[in-house]
N, C-alpha and C positions, 0 to 999 in steps of 0.2 A: 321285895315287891315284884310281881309277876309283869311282866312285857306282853300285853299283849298284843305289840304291835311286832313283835317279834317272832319268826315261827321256829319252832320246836322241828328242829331238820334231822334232830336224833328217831324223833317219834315217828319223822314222815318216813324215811330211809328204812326204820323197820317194816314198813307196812309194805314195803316194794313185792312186788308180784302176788303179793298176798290178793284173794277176792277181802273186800271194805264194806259191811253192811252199818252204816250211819244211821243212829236214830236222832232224830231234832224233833226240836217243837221252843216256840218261846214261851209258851205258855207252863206252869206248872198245873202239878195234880190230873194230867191226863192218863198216867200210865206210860211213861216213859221208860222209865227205869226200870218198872218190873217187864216189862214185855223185851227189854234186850236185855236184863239180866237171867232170864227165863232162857229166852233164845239162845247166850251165850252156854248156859249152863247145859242146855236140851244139847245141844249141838256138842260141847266138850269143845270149846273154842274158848279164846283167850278175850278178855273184856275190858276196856280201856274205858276209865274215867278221868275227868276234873273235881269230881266232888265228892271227896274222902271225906266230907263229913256227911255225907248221907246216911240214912239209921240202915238203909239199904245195900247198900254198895260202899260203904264206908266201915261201921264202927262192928258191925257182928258178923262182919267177913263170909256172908252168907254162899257165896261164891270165889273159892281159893286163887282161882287162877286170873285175881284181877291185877289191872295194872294202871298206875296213876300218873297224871300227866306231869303233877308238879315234882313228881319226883322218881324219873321215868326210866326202869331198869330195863335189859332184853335178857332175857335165860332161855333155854333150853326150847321151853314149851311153844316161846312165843316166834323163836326163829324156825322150829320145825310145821307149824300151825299155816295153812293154806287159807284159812278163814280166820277172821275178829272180828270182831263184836264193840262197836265204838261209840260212847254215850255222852257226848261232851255239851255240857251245859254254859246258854253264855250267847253271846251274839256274834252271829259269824260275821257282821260287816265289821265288824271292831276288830275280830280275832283272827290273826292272821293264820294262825295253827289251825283252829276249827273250820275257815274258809278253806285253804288247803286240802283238807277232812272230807271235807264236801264233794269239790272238784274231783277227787280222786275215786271215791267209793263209786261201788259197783252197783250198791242199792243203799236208797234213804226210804228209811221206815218214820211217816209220820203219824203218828199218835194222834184222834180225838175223843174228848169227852162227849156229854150228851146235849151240853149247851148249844143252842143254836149261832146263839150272839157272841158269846166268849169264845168257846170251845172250838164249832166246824166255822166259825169266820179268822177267826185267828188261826187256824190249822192251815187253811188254805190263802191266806195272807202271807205266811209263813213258804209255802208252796210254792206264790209265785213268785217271792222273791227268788227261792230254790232254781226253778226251774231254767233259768237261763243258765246258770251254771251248770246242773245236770240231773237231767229230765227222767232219770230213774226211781222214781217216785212210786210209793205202796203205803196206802192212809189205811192204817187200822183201828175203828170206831171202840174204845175200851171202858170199862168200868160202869155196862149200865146191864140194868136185869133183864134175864130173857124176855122176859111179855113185853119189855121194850124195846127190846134190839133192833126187828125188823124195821120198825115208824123210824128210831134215827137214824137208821143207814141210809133207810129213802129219803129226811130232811138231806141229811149230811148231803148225799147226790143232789136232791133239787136245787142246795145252793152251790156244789161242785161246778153242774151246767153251766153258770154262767161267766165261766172260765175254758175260753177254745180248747185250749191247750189242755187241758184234764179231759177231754170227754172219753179218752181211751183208758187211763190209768186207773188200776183196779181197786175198791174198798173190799176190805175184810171188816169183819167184825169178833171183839172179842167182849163174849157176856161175862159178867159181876160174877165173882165165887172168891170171896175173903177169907173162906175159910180154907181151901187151896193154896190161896197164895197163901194166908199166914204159915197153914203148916209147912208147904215148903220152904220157907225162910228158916223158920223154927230146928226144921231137920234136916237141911242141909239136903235138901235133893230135889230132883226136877216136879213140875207139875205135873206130867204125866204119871211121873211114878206115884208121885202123892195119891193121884186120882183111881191110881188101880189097886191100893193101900186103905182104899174106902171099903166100909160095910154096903153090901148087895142096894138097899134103901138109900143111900148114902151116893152112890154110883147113879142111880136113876135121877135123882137130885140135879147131879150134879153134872150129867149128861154132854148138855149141852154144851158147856163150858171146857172140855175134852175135845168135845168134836170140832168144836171153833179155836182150839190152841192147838189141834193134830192138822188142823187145815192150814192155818199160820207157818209152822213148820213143814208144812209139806211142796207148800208156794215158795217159802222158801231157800229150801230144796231144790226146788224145779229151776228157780234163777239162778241155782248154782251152778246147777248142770249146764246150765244153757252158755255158762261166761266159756 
């Protein structure tokens, strides 16, 4: 039986000096998992989960250089690695391991869908519990199609505003392409590669969805530089 009142001081100790990019969200089906397993994979950085039974991050090991909490090794990769990629599902007032997580990262990527009510209230609920503990916060809007990206980035903000504290923290947006993510899972490599793996019609297509995952990594990037 798992303690989660206990924290994982093997997993924290690893992560010493390392930059810590956290992604949360209590909600599922936002895109969580694929946008840090994307990230971890984009970047060639080591990826840390709880949930080995994911069809994602768990059973078709779509990314090699994972590592899992319930049964939490250090090798070669993970002690030479300056950057991780940390995806821990679960409740961090409960988890003493995932609060920790928290605390310590250098950047938490939070994930919303397109829902108003479920999605950007619960992302930002989410937020502000976050935020007292640390205020490095980066919401990226996921999984809706271009002709709608723009309208819910400005909902997402309109109800961001009524939170002091966010009015500096920055939204991205990442447009729908299933067919990217599936083949990347499928062949084991990044979505950029996938995307320049496209037929000429295929690339126009799918444009956008390129330009908004090269932007994602390139912000995140820039926070790396900056640490």
């Amino acid at each position: 039986m798992i303690d989660f009142f206990r924290t994982n001081t093997k997993l924290i100790n690893s992560l010493k000096n390392k930059y810590v990019i956290f992604s949360a969200g209590y909600k599922g089906g936002i895109g969580k998992t694929i946008i840090s397993l994307g990230i971890a994979k984009e970047l060639d950085i080591p990826y840390i989960t709880n949930d080995e039974g994911s069809a994602l991050s768990g059973g078709i090991q779509f990314y090699k250089n994972t590592y899992y909490t319930y049964d939490f090794k250090v090798d070669e990769k993970l002690e030479k690695s300056n950057i991780v990629m940390v995806d821990l599902a679960g409740c961090f007032v409960l988890d003493r391991t995932i609060l920790r997580l928290i605390e310590k990262s250098n950047l938490i990527i939070l994930p919303t869908g397109e829902n108003p009510y479920l999605d950007h209230t619960g992302c930002l609920i989410t937020a502000n519990n976050l935020f007292d503990l640390n205020p490095n916060l980066l919401f990226i809007t996921t999984g809706i199609e271009n002709d709608k990206l723009k309208d819910t980035m400005f909902e997402f903000n309109k109800i961001k505003s009524k939170y002091p504290n966010f009015e500096k923290l920055k939204v991205m947006g990442l447009s729908k392409c299933n067919q990217i993510i599936t083949e990347s899972f499928a062949k084991k490599r990044t979505y950029l590669r996938t995307y320049l793996s496209l037929s000429d019609d295929l690339k126009i297509e799918y444009k956008r969805f390129a330009k908004d995952w090269t932007n994602i990594i390139k912000e995140i990037n820039l926070r790396i530089g900056e640490n």
